[in-house]
N, CA, C and O atoms as CSV, one atom per row, in Angstrom:
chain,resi,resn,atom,element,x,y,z
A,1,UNK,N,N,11.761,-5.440,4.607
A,1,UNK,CA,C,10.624,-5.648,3.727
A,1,UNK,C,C,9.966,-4.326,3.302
A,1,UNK,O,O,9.197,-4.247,2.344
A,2,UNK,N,N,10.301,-3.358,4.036
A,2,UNK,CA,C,9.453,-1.966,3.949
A,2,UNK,C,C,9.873,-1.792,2.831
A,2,UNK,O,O,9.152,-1.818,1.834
A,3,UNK,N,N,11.422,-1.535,2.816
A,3,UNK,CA,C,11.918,-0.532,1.180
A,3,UNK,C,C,11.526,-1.593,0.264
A,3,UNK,O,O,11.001,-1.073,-0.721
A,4,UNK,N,N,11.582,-3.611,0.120
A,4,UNK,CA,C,11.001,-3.726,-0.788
A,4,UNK,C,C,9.799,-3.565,-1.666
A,4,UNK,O,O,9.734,-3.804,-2.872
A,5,UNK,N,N,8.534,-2.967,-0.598
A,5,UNK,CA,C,7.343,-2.606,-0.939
A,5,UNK,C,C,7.949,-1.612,-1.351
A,5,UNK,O,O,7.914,-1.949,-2.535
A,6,UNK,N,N,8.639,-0.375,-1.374
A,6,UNK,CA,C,8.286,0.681,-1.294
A,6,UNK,C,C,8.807,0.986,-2.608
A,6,UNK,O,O,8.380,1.764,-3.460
A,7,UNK,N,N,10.172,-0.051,-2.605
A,7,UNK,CA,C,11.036,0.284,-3.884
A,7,UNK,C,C,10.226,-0.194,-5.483
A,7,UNK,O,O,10.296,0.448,-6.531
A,8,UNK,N,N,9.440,-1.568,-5.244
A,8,UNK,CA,C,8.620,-2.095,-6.350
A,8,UNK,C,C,7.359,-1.120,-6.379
A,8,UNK,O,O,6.875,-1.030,-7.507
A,9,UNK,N,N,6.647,-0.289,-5.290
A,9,UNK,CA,C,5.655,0.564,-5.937
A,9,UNK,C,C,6.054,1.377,-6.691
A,9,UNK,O,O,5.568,1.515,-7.814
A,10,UNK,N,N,7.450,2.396,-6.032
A,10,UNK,CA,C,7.955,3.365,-6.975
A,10,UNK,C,C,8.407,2.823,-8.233
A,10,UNK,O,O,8.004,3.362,-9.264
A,11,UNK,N,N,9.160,1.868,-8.294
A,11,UNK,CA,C,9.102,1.443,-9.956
A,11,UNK,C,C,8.314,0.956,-10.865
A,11,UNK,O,O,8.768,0.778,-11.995
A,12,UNK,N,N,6.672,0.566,-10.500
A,12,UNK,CA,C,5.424,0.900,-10.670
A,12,UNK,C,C,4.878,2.057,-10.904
A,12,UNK,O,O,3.726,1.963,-11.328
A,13,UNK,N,N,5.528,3.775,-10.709
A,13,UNK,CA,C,5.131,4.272,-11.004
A,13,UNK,C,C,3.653,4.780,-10.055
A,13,UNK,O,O,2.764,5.585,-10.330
A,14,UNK,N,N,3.863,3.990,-8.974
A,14,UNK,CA,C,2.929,4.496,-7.853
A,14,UNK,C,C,2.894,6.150,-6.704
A,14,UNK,O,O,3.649,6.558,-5.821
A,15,UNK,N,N,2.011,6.523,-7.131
A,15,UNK,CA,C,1.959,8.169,-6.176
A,15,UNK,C,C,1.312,8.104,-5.000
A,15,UNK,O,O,0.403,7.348,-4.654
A,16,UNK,N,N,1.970,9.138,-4.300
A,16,UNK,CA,C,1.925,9.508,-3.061
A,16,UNK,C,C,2.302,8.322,-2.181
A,16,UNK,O,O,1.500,8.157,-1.262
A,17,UNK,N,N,2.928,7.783,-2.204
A,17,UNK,CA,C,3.712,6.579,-0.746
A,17,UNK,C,C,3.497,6.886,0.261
A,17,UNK,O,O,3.628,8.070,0.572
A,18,UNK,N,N,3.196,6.198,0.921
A,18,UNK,CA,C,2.779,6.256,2.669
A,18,UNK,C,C,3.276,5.004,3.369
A,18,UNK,O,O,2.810,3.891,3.128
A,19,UNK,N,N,4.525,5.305,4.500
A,19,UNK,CA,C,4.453,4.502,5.401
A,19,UNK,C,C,4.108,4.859,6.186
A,19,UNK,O,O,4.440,6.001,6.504
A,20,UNK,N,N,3.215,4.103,7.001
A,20,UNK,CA,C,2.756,4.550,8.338
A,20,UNK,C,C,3.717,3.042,9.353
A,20,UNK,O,O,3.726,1.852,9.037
A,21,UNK,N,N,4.251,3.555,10.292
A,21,UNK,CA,C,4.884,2.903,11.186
A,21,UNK,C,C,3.772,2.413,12.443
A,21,UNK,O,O,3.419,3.240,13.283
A,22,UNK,N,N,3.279,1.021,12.475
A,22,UNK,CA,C,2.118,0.809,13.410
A,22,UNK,C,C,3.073,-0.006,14.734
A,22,UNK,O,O,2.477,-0.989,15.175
A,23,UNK,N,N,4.244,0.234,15.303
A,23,UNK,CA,C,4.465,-0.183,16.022
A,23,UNK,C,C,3.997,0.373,17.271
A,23,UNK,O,O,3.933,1.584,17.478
A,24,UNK,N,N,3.519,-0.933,18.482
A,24,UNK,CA,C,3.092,0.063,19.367
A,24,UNK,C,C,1.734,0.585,19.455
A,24,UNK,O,O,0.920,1.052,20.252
A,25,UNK,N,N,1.895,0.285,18.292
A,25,UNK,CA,C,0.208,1.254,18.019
A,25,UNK,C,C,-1.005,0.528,17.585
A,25,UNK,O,O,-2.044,1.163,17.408
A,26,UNK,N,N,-0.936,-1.340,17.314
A,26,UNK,CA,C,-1.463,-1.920,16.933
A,26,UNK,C,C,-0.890,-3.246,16.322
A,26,UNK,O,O,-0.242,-3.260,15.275
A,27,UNK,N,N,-1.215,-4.480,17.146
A,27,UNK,CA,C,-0.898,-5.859,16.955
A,27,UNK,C,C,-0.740,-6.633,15.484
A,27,UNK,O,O,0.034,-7.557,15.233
A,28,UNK,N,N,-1.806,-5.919,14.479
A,28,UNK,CA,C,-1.957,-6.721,13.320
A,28,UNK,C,C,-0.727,-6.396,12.420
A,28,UNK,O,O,-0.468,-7.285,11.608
A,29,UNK,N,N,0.081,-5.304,12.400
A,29,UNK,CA,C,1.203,-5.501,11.654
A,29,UNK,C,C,2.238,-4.641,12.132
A,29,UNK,O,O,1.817,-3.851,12.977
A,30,UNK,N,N,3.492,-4.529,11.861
A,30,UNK,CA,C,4.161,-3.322,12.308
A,30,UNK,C,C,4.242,-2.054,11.620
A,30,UNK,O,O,4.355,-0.949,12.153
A,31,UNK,N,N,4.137,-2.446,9.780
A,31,UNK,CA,C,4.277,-1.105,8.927
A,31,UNK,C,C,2.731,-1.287,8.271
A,31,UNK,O,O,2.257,-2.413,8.422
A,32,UNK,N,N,2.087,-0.528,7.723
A,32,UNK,CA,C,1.839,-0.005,6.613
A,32,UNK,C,C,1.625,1.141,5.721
A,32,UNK,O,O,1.437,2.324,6.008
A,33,UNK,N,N,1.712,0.376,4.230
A,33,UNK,CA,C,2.080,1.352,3.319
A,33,UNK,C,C,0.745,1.516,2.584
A,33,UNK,O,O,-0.234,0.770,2.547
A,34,UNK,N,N,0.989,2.744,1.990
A,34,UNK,CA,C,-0.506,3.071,1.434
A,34,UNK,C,C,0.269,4.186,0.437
A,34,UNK,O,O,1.169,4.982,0.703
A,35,UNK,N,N,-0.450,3.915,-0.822
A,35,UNK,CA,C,0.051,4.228,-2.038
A,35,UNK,C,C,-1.479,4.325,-3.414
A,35,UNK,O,O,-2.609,3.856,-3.557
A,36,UNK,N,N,-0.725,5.051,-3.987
A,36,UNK,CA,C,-2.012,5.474,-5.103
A,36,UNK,C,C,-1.577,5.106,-6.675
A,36,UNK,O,O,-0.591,5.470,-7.316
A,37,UNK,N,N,-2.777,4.179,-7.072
A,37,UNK,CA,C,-2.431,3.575,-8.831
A,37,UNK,C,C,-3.372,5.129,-9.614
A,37,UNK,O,O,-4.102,5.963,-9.078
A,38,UNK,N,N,-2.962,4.980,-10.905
A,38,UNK,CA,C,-3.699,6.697,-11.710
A,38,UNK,C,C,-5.124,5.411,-12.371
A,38,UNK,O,O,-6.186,5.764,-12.883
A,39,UNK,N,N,-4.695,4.039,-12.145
A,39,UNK,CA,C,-6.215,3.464,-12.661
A,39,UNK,C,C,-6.542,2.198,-12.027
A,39,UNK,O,O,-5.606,1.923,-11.276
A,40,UNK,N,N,-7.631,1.112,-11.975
A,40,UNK,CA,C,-7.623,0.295,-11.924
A,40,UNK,C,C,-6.585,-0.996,-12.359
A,40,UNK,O,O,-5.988,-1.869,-11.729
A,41,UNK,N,N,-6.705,-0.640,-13.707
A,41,UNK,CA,C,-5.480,-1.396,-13.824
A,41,UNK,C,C,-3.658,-1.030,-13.750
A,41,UNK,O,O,-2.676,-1.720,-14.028
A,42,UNK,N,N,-3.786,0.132,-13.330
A,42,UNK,CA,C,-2.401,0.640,-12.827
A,42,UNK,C,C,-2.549,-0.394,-10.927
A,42,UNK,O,O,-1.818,-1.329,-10.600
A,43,UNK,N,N,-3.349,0.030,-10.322
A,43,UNK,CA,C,-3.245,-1.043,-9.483
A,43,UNK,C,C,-3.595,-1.862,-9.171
A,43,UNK,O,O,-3.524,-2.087,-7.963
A,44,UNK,N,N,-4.246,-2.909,-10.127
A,44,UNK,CA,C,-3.712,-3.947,-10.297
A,44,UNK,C,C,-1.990,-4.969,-10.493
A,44,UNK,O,O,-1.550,-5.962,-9.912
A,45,UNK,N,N,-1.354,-3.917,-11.798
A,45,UNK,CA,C,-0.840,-4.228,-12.207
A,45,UNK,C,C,0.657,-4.452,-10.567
A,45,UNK,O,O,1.233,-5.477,-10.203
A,46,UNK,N,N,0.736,-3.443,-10.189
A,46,UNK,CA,C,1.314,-2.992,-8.557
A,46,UNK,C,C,1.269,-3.810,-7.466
A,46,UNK,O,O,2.124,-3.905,-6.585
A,47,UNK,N,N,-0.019,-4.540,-7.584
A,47,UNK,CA,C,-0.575,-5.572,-6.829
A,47,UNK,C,C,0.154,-6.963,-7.153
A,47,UNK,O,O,0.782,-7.660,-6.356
A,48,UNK,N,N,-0.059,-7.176,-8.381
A,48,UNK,CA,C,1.075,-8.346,-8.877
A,48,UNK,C,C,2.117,-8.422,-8.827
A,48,UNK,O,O,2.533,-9.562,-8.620
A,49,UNK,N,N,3.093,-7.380,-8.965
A,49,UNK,CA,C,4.348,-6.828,-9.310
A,49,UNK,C,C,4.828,-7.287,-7.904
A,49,UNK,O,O,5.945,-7.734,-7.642
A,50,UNK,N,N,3.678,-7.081,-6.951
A,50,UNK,CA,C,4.398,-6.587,-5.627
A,50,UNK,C,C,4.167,-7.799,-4.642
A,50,UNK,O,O,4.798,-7.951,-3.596
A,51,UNK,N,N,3.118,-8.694,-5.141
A,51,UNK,CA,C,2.762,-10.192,-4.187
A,51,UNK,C,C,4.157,-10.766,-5.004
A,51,UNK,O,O,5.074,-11.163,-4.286
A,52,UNK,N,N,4.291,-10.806,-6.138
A,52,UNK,CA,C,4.984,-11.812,-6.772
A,52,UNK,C,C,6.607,-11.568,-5.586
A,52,UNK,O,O,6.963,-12.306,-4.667
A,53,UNK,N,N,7.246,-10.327,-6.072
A,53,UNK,CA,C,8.431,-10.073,-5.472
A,53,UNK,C,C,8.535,-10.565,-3.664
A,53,UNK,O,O,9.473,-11.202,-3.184
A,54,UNK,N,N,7.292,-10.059,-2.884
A,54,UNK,CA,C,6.998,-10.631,-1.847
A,54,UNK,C,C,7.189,-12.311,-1.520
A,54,UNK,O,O,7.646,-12.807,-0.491
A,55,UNK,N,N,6.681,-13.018,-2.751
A,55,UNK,CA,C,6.709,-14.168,-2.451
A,55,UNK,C,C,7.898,-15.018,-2.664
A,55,UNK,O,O,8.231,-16.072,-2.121
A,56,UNK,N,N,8.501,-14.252,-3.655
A,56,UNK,CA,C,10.017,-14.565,-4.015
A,56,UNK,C,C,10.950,-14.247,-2.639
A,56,UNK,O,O,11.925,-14.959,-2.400
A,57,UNK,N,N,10.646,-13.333,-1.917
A,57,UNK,CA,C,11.395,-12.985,-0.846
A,57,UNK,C,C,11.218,-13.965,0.539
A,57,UNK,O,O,12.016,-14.014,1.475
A,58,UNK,N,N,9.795,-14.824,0.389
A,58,UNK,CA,C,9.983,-15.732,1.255
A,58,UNK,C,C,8.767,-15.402,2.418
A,58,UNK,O,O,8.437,-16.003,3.440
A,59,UNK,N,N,8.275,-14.187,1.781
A,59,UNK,CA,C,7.096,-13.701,2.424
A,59,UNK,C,C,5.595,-14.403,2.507
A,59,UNK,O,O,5.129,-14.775,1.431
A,60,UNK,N,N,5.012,-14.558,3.390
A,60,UNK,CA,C,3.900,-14.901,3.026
A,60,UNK,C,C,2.331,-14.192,2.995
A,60,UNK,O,O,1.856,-13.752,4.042
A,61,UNK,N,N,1.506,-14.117,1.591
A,61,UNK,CA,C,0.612,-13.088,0.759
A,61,UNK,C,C,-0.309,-13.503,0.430
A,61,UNK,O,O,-0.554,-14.537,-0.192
A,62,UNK,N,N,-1.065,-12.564,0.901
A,62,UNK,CA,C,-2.964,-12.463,0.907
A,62,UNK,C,C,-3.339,-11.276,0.334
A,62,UNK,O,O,-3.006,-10.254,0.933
A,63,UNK,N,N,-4.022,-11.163,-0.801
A,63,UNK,CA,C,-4.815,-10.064,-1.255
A,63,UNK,C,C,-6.276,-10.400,-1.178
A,63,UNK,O,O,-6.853,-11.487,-1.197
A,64,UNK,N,N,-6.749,-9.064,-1.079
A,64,UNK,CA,C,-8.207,-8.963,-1.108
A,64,UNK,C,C,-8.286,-7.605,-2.475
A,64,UNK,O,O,-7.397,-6.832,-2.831
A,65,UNK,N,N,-9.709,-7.750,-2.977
A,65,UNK,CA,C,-9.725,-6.965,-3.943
A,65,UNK,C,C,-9.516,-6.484,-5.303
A,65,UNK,O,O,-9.902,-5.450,-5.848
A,66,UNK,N,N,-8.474,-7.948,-5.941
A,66,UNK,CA,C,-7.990,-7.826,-6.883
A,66,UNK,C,C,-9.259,-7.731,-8.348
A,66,UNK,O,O,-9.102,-6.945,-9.282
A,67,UNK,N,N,-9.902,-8.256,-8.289
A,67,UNK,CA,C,-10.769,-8.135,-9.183
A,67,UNK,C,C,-11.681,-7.032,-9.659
A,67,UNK,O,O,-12.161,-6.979,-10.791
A,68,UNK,N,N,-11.913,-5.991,-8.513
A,68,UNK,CA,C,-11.579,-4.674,-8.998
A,68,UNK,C,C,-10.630,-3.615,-9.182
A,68,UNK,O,O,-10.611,-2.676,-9.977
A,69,UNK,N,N,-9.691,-4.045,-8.089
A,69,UNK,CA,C,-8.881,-3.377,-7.981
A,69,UNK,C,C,-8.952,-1.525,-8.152
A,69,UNK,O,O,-8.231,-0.716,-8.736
A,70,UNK,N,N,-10.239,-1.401,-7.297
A,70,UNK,CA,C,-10.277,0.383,-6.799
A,70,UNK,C,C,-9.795,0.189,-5.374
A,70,UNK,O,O,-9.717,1.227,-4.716
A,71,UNK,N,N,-9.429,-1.037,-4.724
A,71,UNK,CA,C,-8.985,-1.108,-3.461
A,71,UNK,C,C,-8.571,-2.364,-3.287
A,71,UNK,O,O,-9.380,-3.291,-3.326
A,72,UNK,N,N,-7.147,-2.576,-3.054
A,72,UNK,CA,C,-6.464,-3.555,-2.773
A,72,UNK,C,C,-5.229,-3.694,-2.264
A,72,UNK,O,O,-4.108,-3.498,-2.734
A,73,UNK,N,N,-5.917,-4.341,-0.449
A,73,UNK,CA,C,-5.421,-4.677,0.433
A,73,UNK,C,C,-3.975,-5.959,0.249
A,73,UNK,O,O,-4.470,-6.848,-0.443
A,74,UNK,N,N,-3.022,-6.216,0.462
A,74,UNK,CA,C,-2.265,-6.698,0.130
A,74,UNK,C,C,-1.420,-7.665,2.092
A,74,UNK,O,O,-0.302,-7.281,2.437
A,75,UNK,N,N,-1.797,-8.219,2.551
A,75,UNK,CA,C,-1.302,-8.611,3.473
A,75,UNK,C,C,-0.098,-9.638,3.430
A,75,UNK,O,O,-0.129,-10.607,2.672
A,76,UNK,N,N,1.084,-9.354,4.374
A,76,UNK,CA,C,2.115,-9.910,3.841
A,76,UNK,C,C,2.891,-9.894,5.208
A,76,UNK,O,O,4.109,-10.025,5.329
A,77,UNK,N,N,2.167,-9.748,6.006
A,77,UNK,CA,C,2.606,-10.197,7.724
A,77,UNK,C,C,2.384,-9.229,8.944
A,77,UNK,O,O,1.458,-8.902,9.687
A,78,UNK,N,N,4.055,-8.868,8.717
A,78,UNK,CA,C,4.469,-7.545,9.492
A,78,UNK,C,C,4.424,-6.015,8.542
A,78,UNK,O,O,4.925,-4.908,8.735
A,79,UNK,N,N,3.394,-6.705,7.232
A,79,UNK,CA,C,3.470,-5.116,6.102
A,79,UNK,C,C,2.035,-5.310,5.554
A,79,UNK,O,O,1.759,-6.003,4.574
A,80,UNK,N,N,1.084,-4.551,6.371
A,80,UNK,CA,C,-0.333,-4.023,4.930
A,80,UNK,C,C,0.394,-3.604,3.880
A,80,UNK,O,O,1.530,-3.169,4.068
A,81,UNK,N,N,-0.241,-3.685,2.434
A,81,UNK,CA,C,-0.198,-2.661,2.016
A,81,UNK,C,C,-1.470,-2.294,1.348
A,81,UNK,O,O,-2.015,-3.127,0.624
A,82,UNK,N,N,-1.949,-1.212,1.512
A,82,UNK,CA,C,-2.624,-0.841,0.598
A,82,UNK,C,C,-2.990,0.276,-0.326
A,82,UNK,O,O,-3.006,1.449,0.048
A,83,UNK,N,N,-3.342,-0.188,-1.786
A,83,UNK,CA,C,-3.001,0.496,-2.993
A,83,UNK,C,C,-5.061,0.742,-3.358
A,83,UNK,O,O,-6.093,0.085,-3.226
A,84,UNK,N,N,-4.735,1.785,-3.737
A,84,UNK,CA,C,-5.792,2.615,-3.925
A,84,UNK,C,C,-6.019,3.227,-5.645
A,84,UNK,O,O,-5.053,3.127,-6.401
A,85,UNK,N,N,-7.317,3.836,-6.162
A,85,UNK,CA,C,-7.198,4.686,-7.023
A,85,UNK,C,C,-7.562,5.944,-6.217
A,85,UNK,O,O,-8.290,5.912,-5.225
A,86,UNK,N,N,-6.979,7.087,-6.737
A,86,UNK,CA,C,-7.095,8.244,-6.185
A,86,UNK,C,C,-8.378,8.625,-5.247
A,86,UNK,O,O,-8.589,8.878,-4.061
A,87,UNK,N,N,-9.123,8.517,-6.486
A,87,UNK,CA,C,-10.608,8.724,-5.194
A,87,UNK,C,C,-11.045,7.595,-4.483
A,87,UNK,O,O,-11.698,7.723,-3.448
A,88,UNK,N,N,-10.918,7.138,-4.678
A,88,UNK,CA,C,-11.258,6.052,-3.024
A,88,UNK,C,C,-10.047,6.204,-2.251
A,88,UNK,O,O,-10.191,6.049,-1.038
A,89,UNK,N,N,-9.121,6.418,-2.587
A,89,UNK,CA,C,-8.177,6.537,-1.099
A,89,UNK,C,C,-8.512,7.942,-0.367
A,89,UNK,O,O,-8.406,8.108,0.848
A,90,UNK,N,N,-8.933,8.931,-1.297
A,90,UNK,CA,C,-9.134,10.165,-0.819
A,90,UNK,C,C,-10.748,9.866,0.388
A,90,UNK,O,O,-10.971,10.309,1.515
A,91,UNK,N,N,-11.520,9.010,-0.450
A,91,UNK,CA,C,-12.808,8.409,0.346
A,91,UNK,C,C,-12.210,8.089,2.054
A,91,UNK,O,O,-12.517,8.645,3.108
A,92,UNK,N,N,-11.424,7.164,1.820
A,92,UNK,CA,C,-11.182,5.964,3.091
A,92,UNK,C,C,-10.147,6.892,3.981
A,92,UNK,O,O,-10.115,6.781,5.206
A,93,UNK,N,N,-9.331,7.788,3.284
A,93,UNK,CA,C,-8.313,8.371,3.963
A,93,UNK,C,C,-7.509,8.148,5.145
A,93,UNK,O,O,-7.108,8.956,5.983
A,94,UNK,N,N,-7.313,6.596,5.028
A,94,UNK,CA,C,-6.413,6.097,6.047
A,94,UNK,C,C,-5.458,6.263,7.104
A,94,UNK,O,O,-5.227,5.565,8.092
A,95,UNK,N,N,-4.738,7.781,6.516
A,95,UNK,CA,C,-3.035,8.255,7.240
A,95,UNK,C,C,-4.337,9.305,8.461
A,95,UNK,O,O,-4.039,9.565,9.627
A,96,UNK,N,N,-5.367,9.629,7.966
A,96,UNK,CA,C,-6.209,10.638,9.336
A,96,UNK,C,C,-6.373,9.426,10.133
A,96,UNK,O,O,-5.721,9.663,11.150
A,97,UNK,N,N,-7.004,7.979,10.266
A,97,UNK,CA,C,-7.349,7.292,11.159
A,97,UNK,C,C,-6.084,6.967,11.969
A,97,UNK,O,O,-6.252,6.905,13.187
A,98,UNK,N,N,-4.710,6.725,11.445
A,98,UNK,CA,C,-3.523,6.697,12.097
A,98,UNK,C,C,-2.524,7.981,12.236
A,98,UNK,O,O,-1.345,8.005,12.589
A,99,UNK,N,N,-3.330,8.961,11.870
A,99,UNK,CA,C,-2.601,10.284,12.761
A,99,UNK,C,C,-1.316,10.786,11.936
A,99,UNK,O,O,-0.615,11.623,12.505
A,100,UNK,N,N,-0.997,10.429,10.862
A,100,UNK,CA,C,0.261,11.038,9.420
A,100,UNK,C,C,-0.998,11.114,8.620
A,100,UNK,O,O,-2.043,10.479,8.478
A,101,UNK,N,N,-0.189,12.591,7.988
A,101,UNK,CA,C,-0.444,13.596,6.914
A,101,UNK,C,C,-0.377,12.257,5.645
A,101,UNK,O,O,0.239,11.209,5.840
A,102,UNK,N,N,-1.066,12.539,4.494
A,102,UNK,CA,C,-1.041,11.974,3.387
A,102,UNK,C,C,0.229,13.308,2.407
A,102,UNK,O,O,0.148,14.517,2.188
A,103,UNK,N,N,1.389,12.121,2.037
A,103,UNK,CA,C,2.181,13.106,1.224
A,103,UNK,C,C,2.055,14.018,0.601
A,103,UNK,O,O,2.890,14.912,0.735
A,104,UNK,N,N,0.945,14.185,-0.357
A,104,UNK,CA,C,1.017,15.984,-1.013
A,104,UNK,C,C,0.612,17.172,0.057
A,104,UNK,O,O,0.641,18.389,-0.125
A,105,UNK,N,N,0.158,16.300,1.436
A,105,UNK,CA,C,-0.145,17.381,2.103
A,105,UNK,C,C,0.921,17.964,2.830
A,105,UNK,O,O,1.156,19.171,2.888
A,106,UNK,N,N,1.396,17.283,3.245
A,106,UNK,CA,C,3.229,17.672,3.447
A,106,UNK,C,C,4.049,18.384,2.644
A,106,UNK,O,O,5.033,18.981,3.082
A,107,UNK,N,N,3.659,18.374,1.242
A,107,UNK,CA,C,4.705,19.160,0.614
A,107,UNK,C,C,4.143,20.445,0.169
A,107,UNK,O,O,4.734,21.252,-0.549
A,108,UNK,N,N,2.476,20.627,0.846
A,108,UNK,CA,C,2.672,22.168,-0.001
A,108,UNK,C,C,2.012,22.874,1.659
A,108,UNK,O,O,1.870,24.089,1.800
């Protein structure tokens, strides 16, 4: 299920990808992913793209947030995901509370 999140954000056109691997490390899921839309309705649009394919796969999907969509949580079992606009993910900065670097910080 990971690469299918991961593969429908990137063909969304979604930046900076984040899996964080929560095994071990916390009961409520095993992965999550955390990823950045360039607008509201860029993630939105990511959000749909990505419950729909989920649900086709047999998954079962809960969003929170869609109606603004500057933050939206996407629950889908054993996978958070959540999709951000740039500055609020930079706000909430998720990968510091679970201990991984956020991708551009890795690459420079």
């Amino acid at each position: 299920m990971v690469s299918l999140v991961s593969s429908s954000l990137d063909d969304d056109k979604a930046e900076d990808i984040s899996v964080v691997d929560l095994r071990g490390k916390t009961s409520m899921a095993d992965h999550m992913v955390i990823a950045t839309g360039n607008s509201g309705r860029q993630v939105g649009a990511m959000a749909e793209h990505l419950m729909e394919k989920l649900k086709h796969a047999g998954q079962p999907v809960a969003a929170e947030g869609m109606p603004q969509c500057d933050w939206v949580l996407i629950d889908a079992g054993d996978i958070i995901v959540h999709l951000f606009r740039p500055e609020v993910r930079a706000f909430y900065n998720l990968e510091k509370m679970w201990g991984v670097a956020r991708p551009e910080a890795r690459q420079g």
